[in-house]
C-alpha positions in Angstrom: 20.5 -1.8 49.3 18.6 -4.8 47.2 22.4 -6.1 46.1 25.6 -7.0 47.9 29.2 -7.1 46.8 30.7 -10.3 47.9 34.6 -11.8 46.8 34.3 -13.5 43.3 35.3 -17.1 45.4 32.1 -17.0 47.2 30.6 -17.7 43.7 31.3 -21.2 44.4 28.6 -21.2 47.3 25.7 -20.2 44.4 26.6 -22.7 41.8 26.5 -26.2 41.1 30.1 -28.4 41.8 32.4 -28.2 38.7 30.6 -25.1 37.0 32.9 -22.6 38.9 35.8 -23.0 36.6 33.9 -22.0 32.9 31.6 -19.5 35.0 33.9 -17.7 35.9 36.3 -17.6 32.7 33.2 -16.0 31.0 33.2 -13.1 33.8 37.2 -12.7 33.4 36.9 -12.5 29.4 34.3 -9.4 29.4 35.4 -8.2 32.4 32.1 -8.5 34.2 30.7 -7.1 37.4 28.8 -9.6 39.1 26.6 -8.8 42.1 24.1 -11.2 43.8 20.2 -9.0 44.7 18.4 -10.2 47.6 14.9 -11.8 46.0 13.1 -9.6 43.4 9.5 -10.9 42.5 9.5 -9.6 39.1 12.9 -10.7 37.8 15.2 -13.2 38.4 18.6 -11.6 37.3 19.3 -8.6 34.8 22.1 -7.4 32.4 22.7 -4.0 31.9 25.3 -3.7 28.8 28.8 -2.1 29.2 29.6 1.9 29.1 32.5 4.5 28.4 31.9 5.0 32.6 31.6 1.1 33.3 31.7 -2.9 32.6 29.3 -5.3 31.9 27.0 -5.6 35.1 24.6 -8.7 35.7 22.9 -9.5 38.6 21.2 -12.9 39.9 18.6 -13.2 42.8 20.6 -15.0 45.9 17.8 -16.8 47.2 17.7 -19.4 44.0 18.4 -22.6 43.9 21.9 -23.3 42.5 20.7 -24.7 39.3 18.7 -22.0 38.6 21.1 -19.5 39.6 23.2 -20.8 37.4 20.5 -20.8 34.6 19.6 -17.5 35.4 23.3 -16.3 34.8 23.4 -18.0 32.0 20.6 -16.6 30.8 22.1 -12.9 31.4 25.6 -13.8 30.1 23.7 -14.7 26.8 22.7 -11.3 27.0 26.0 -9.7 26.9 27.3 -12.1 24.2 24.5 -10.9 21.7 25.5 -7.1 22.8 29.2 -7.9 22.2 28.2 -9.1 18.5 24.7 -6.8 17.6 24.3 -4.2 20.2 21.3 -2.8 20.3 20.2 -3.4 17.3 18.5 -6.6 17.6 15.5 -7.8 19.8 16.4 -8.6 23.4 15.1 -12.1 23.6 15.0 -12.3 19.7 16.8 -15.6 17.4 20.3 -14.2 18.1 19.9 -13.6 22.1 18.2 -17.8 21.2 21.4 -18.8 19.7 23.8 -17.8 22.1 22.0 -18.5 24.7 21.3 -22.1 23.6 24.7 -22.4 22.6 26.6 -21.5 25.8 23.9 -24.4 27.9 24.8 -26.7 25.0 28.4 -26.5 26.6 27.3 -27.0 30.3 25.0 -29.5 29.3 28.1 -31.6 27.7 29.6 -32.1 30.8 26.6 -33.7 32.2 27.0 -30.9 35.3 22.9 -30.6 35.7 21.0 -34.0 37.0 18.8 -35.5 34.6 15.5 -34.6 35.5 17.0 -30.9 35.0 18.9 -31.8 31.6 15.9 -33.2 30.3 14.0 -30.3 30.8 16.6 -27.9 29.6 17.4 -30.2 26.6 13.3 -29.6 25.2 13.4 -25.8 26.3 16.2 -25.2 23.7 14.0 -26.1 20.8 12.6 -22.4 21.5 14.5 -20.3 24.8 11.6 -18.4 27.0 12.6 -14.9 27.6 12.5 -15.5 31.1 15.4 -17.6 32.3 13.1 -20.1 34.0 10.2 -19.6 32.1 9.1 -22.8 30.6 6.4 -24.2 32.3 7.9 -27.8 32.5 11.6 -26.5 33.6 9.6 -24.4 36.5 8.2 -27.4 37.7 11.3 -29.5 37.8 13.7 -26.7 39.4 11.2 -26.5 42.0 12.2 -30.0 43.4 15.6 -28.2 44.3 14.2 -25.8 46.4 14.0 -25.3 49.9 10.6 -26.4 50.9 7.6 -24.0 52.3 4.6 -25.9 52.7 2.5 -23.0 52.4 3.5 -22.3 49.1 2.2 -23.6 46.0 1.4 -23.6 42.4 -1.5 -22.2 41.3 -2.4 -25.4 39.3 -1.7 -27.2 42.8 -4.7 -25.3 44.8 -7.8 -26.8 44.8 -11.0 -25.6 42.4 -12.0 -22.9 44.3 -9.9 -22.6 46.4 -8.7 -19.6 48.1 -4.7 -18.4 47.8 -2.2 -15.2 48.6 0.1 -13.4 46.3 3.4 -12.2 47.5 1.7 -9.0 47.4 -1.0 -9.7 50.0 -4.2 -9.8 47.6 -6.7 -12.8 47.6 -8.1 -14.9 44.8 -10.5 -17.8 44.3 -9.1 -20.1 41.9 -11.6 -20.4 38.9 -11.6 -22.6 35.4 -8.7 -23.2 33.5 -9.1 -21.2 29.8 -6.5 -22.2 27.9 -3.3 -22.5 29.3 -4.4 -20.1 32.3 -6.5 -20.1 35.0 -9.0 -17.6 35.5 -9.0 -16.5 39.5 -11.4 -13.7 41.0 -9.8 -11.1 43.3 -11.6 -11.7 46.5 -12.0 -8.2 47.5 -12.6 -6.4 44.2 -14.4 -9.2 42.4 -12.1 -8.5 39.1 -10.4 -11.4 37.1 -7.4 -11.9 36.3 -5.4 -14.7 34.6 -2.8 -16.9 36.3 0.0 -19.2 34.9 0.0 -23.2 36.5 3.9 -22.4 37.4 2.9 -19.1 39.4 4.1 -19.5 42.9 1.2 -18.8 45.5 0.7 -19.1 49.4 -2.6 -21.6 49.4 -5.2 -20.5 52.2 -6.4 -23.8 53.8 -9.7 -23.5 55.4 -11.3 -25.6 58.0 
């Protein structure tokens, strides 16, 4: 099973001190069922919007950080906000998913519960929310100090010209030129091209 039910308490262990409280108030209010997924590669959490046959339902990946589990929850309890008001008749990551979901970080950030390098980041991603909760490139780079350290892993804009790296899926690239605001990489075995984003996470190859 890629999730697990734990006791709404143990919350506290995923989240930032003093963020517990409004967190959960939100879950209470639209009676939401809340269950942490081991790590997905694609996604970081998901909302799936409430039935006849059950509640709201979001899940978060348990391996994040806590402030971006709690930015990724967030993210997903902006989600059932603009379903409580449009339902599915507006865009899912369209202005009205933007306004609530830069209104509900406006409140967290007003009681100063994210440290500044993080506020900062958040404050200049609210001019225009990503779709993905931890999209922007500058916010991805920052959360990362909060991390648990592997010192295998990198960013792709951290590996060396040429250099060789591993996606989580096994394949092998050579790191090429940067066009535009990707980087063009060569598949080792298959010699095709594909693009890259800096803030994608990679395992760098070191050779001697």
């Amino acid at each position: 099973m890629p999730k697990k039910e734990v006791p709404i308490s143990h919350l506290q262990d995923y989240l930032p001190a003093g963020t517990y409280e409004p967190v959960l108030a939100y879950l209470r209010e639209y009676k939401v069922h809340l269950t942490i997924a081991r790590e997905r590669k694609s996604i970081l959490g998901d909302y799936r919007h409430s039935t006849h046959y059950a509640n709201h339902r979001i899940s978060v990946n348990g391996n994040l950080n806590q402030w971006s589990f709690l930015i990724t929850l967030l993210h997903e309890l902006a989600h059932l906000l603009t379903f409580e008001r449009y339902g599915n008749r507006v865009m899912s990551h369209g202005v009205e998913w933007k306004t609530f979901y830069s209104a509900i970080l406006a409140r967290f950030l007003e009681h100063g519960v994210f440290p500044a390098d993080i506020e900062a980041a958040l404050k200049q991603s609210l001019r225009n929310p990503a779709a993905s909760s931890c999209a922007e490139d500058g916010l991805i780079r920052v959360l990362r100090k909060y991390d648990q350290k592997n010192a295998s892993h990198h960013l792709v804009e951290e590996i060396t010209p040429d250099g060789l790296f591993r996606t989580s899926d096994g394949r092998v690239f050579r790191k090429g030129e940067k066009l535009r605001k990707r980087f063009r990489c060569v598949e080792v075995r298959t010699g095709r091209v594909y693009l890259f984003s800096p803030v994608y996470e990679v395992e760098w190859l070191l050779t001697g």
